[in-house]
N, C-alpha and C positions, 0 to 999 in steps of 0.2 A: 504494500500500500504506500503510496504515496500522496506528502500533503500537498496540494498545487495550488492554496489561496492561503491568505491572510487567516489566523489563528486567533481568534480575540480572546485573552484570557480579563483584564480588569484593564479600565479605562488605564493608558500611563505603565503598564505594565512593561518591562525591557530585558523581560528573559527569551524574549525569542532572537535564533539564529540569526545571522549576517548573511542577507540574503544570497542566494547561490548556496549557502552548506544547510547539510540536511538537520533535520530538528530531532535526529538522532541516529546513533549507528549501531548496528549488531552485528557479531562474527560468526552468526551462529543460521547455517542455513534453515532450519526447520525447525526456528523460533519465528514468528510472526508477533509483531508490534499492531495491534488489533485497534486499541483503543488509545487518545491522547484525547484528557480532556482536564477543564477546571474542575477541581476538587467540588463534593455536592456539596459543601458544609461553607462554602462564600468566601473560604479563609484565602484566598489568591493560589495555595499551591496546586501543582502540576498531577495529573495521577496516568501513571501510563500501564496499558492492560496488554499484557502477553499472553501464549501459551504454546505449545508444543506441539506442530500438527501432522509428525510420522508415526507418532508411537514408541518411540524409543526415549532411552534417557540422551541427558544434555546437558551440556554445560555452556553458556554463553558469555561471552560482554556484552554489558549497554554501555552503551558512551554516548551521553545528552548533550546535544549542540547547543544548550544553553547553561550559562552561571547558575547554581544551587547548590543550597547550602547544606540539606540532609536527604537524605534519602529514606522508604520506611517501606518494610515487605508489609502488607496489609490484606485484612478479609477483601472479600467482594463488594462491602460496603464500608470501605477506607477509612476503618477501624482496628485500634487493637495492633497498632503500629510496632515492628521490630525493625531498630536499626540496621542498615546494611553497610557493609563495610566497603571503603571508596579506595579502590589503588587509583591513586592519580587520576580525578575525574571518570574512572571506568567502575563498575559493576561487575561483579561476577555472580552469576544464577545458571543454579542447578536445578534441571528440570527433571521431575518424572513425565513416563508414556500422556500424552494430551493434559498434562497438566496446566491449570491458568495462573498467572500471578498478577498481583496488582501493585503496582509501585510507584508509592507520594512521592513528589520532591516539595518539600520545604524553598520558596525560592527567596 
């Protein structure tokens, strides 16, 4: 999937990419980036919806084209948040067979 318009997250908001680079990147072929959207709860942060769509396990990078500050493994409804750990602006998630994950950033 690709984003190819304008992403409105809050009036003044300046987390999103420079245009031309993508609003995020994965290493991981048969992880799909499903969902980007504002957090339900108003607070300005970012939540991005994955999951796994061969069946197998997996391990990936996210790498977010935009500045933020934390990141939080979270339920389906972006709750109940676990920190994830950040090597140098990248993510690493471990996927089981068609597993979904959901991931706030803090921006």
């Amino acid at each position: 999937y690709e984003l190819n318009q304008e992403f409105p997250l809050a009036p003044g908001a300046p987390c999103l990419p420079e245009a031309g680079k993508p609003l995020a990147e994965l290493d991981g072929p048969d992880v799909i980036l499903e969902t980007v959207k504002a957090a339900d709860d108003g607070s300005g942060d970012l939540v991005f919806r994955l999951y796994e769509a061969s069946g197998g396990r997996r391990t990936c990078r996210l790498r977010p084209g935009f500045p933020w500050e934390e990141a939080r493994a979270t339920d389906m409804l972006e709750r109940n948040g676990t920190p994830l750990a950040d090597e140098e602006g990248t993510l690493e998630l471990d996927f089981r067979p068609f597993e979904i994950k959901t991931v706030r950033f803090r921006l």
